[in-house]
C-alpha positions in Angstrom: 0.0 0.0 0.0 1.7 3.3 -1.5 1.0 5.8 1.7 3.0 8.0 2.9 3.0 9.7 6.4 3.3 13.2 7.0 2.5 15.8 9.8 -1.1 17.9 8.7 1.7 20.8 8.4 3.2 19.1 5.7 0.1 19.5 3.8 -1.8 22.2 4.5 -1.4 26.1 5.7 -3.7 27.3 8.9 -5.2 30.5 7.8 -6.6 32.9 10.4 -9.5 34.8 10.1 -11.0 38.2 12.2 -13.7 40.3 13.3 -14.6 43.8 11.6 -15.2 46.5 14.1 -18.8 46.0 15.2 -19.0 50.0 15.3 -19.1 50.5 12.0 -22.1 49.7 10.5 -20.7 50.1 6.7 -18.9 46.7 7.7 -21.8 45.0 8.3 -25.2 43.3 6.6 -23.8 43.2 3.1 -23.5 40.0 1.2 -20.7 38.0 2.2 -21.1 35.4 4.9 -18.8 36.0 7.9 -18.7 32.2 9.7 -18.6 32.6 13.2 -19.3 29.0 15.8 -22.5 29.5 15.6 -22.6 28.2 11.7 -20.8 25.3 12.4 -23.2 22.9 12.1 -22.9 21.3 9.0 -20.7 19.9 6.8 -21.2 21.7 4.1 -22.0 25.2 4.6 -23.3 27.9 1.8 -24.0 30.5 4.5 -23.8 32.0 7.5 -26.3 34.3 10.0 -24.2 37.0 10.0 -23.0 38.8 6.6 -20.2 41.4 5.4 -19.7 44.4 2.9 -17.4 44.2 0.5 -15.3 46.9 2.5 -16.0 45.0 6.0 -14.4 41.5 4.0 -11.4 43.5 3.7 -10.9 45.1 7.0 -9.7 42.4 9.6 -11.1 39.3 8.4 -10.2 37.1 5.9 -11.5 35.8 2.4 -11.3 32.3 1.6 -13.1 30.7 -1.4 -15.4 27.7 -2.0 -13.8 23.9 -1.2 -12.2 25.6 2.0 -11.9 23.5 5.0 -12.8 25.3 8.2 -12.5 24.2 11.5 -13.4 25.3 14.9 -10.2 26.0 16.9 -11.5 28.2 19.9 -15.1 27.1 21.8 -16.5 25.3 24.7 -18.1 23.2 21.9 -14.4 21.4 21.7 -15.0 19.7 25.1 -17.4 17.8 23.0 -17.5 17.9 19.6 -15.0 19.0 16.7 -16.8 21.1 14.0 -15.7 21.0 10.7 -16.9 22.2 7.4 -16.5 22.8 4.0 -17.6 26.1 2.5 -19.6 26.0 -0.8 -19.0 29.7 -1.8 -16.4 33.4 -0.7 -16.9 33.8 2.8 -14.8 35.0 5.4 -15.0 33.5 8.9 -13.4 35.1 12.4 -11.1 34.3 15.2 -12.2 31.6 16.6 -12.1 29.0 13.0 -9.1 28.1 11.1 -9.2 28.0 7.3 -7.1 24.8 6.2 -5.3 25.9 2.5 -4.5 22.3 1.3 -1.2 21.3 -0.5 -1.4 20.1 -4.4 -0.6 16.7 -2.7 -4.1 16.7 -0.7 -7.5 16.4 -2.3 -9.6 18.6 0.2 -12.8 16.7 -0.1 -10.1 13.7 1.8 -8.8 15.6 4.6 -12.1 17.2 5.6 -13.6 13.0 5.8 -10.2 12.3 7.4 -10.7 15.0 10.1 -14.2 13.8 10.6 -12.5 10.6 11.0 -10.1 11.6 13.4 -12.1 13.7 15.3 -11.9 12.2 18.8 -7.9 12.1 18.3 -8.5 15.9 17.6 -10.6 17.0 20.8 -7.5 15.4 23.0 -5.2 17.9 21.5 -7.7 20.6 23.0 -6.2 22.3 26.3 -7.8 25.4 27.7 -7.5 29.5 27.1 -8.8 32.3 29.5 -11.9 31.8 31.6 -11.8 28.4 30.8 -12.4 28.4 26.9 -11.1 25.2 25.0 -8.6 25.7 22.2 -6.3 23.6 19.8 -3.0 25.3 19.5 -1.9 26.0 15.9 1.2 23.7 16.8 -0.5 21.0 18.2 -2.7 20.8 14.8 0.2 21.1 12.8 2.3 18.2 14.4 -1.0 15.8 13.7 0.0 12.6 11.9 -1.4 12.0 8.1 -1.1 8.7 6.4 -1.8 9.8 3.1 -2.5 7.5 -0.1 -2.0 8.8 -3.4 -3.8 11.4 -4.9 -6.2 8.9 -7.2 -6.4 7.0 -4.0 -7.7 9.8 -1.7 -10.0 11.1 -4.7 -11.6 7.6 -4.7 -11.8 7.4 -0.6 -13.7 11.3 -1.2 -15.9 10.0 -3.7 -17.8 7.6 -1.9 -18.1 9.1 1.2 -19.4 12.2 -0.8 -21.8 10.2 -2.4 -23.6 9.5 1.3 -23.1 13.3 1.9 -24.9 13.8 -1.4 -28.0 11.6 -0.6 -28.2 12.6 3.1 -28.0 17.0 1.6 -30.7 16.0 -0.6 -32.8 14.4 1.4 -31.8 17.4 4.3 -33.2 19.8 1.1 -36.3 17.5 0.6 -37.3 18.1 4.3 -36.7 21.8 4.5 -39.1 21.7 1.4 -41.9 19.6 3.7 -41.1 22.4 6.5 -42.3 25.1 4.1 -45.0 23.9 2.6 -46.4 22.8 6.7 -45.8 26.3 7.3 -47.1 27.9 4.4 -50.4 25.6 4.8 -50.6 26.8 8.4 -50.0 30.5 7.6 -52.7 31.0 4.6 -55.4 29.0 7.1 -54.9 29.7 10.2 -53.3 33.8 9.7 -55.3 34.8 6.8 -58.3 32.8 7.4 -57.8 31.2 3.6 -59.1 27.9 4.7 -61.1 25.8 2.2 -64.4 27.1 2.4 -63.1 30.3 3.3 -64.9 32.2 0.8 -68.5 31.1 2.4 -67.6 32.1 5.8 -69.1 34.9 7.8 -66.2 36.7 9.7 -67.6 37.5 13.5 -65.7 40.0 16.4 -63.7 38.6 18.4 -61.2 39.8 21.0 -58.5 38.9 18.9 -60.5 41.2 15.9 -61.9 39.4 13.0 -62.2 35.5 13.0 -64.5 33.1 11.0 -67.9 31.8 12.3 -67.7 29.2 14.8 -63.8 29.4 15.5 -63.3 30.4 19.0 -60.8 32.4 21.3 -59.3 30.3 24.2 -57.0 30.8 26.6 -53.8 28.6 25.3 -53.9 26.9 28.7 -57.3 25.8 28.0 -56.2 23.6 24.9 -52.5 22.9 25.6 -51.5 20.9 28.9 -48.2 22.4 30.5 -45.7 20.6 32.4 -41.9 21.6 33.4 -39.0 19.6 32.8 -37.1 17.5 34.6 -33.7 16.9 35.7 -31.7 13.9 34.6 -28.3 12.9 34.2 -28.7 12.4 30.3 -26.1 9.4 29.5 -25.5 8.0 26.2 -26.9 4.9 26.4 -31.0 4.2 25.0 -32.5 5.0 22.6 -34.6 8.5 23.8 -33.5 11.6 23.0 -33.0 13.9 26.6 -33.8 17.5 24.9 -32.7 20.7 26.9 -33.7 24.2 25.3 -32.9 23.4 21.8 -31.3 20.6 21.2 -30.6 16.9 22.0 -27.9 17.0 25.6 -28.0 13.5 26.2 -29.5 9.8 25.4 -31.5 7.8 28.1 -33.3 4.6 28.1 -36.7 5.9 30.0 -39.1 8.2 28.0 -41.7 11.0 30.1 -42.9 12.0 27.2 -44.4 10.6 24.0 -45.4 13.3 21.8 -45.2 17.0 22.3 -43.1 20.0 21.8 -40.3 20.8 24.4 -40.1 24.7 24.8 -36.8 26.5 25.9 -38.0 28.2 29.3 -34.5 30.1 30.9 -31.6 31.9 29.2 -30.4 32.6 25.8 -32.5 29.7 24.0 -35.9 31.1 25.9 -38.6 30.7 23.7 -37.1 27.8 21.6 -39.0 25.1 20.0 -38.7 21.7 19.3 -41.5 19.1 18.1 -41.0 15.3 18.7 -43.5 12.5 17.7 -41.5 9.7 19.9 -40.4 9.3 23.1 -38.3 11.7 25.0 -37.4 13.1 28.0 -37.1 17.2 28.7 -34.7 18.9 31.2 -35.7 20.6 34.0 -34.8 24.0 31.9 -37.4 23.6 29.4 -41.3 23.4 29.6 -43.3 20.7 27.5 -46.8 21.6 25.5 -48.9 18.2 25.0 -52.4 18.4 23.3 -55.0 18.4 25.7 -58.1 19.3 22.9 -59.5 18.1 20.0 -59.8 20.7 18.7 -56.2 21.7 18.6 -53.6 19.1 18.0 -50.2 18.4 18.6 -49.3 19.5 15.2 -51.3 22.9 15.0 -49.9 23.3 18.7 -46.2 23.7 16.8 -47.1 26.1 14.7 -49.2 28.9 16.9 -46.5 28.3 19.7 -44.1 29.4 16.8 -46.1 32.4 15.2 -46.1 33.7 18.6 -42.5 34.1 19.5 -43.0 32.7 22.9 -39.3 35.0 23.9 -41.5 38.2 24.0 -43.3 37.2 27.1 -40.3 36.3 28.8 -39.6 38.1 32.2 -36.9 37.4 34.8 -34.0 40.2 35.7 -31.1 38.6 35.1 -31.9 36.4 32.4 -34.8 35.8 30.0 -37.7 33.2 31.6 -40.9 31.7 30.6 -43.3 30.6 32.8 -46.2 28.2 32.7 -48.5 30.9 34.2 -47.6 33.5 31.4 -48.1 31.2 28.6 -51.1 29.9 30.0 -52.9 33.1 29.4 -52.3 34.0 25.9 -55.5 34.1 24.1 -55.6 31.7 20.4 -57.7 31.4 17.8 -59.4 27.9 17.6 -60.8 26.6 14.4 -63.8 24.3 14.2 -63.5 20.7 14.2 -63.6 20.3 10.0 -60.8 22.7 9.3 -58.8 21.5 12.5 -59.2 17.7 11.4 -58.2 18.7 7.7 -55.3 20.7 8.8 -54.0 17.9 10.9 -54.5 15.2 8.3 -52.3 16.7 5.8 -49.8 17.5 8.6 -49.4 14.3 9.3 -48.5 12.9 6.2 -46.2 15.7 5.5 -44.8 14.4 8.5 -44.8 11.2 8.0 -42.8 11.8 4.9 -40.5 14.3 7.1 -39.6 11.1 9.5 -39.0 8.7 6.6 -36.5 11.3 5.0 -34.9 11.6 8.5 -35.0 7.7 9.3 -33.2 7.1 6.0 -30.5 9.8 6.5 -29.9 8.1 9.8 -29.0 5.3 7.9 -26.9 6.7 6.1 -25.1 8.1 8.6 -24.7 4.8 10.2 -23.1 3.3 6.9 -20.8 6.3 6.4 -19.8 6.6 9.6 -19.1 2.2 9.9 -16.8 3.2 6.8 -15.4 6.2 7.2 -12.1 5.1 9.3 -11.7 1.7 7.4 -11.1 3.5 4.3 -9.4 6.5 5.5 -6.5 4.2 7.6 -6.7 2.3 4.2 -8.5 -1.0 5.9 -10.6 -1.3 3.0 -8.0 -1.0 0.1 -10.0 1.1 -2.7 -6.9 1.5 -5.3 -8.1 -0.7 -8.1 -11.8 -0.1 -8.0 -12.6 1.7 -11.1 -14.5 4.3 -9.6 -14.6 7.8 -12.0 -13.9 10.8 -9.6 -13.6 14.6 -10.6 -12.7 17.8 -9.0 -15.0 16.8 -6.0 -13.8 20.3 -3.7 -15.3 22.7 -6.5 
């Protein structure tokens, strides 16, 4: 086997990016991503929340252009995880990434699978900044080992891992499209009133203005049951997610809950949402919504909770936070039974379709992952398969 080893010095160079002075505005909401942590959470990213001018790109940040590695070098997220990325288009990114410049001797699409792959190797490199923060020293990175196979070799080893990324960004695009249209359905019934049948529908007063005949106002704690979290020490073993304010902390092998919609309650995710239609259990930081009317499902539930940005009726002095007593006493609009059962019907098959997308991009996630090291340590030996590859980091 023709590999070669080499320090991840050898073959690539460790650019540094910046921050623009926040005080000048002309830096800021232009057109050009600026990466920052927070957009670190996928693998192949085409943009960022926060964007640049031209003259902000140019004035202590840096550019870097499309099949660009980055990595997260400075975060709290390294005592966990090791985000990495490849950037689909110009952006420029700030302190706390790296931008990894590969050698002629490296396909990029390779190194960013192999740093995936090594990812856990990575993380131990990590030591600690100021306050705490963890970091991976530029020297430490550089002095990584790389077994490297030939360039044909690491283009082969690219393209089929890319292939899985392929099918599981598709299927990723698929549900985003599923998201909209749920949205867009909810929005032109249950906002406009454009329901089927709209047009033969009186419109009556209400205390919320306008609604049609026979929908109701009700308090939200009149249709929506309202529990807090609870604590657990969320390891990683069963198969139930453990959600805290917006996002999976932990795996267990009880489940409180079986369906319902786990609301951020405290801090900077207050007023966060998300929907689950299997077992789980919620931290003690969160509250949980759970259809309690038949008039007003789990899955219209979502989508008012969203439309009414749950953060604004946060109190608390030091932080943001929500309370069951608060939320209880927003006034909704409640359709009548035919448009509520039509509605939730054609949710949930949009859902249904949602969970089959995500249940096959788990599994392939499982395959990729089950392959990933075996090929990059060269395990699996892909030299003579005739597989046709092409400039896969463009």
């Amino acid at each position: 086997m023709n590999w070669k080893n080499y320090t991840l010095g050898d073959c690539v160079n460790l650019l540094s990016g910046g921050t623009p002075s926040k005080s000048k505005a002309e830096y800021w909401d232009g057109t050009i991503p600026w990466v920052s942590c927070k957009d670190m959470k996928v693998d192949y990213l085409y943009n960022s929340q926060d964007h640049l001018t031209d003259i902000g790109a140019v004035n202590g940040t840096r550019l870097v252009p499309p099949g660009t590695i980055l990595i997260v070098v400075r975060g709290m997220i390294l005592a966990q995880h090791f985000p990495v990325a490849i950037i689909k288009r110009t952006v420029a990114f700030n302190q706390d990434l790296k931008a990894l410049e590969c050698s002629p001797k490296v396909e990029p699409q390779f190194l960013f699978h192999w740093l995936r792959g090594k990812s856990y190797e990575v993380l131990g490199l990590a030591d600690e900044a100021a306050h705490g923060t963890k970091r991976l020293q530029t020297d430490r990175l550089k002095n990584l080992p790389l077994h490297l196979p030939p360039l044909p070799t690491q283009k082969k080893i690219a393209g089929i891992l890319s292939a899985y990324d392929d099918l599981i960004e598709n299927n990723t695009r698929r549900i985003k499209i599923l998201e909209e249209m749920a949205q867009t359905l909810y929005h032109e019934w249950f906002v406009k009133f454009r329901f089927p049948g709209h047009e033969h529908t009186k419109m009556v007063d209400s205390e919320l203005g306008l609604i049609p005949e026979r929908w109701e106002v009700k308090k939200l704690g009149d249709v929506i049951q309202f529990t807090n979290g609870k604590a657990i020490k969320a390891l990683e073993v069963g198969n139930y997610p453990v959600y805290g304010s917006n996002s999976i902390m932990g795996w267990t092998d009880k489940a409180k809950y079986t369906n319902g919609i786990v609301i951020g309650r405290v801090g900077a995710y207050c007023g966060s949402l998300v929907y689950s239609k299997f077992g789980f259990w919620a931290s003690d930081n969160t509250i949980v919504a759970e259809s309690s009317n038949q008039k007003f499902g789990i899955e219209l539930s979502f989508f008012v909770l969203q439309d009414l940005n749950l953060r604004r009726y946060a109190g608390g002095s030091a932080q943001p936070l929500l309370t069951q007593t608060v939320i209880k006493e927003i006034p909704v609009i409640i359709p009548d039974i035919a448009t509520h059962k039509r509605f939730q019907t054609i949710l949930q098959n949009i859902w249904a379709f949602k969970i089959n997308l995500l249940n096959k991009n788990s599994n392939l996630r499982k395959t990729r992952d089950l392959l990933l090291p075996k090929l990059i340590s060269g395990e699996i030996d892909v030299e003579h398969l005739e597989i046709t590859t092409e400039d896969i980091a463009a």
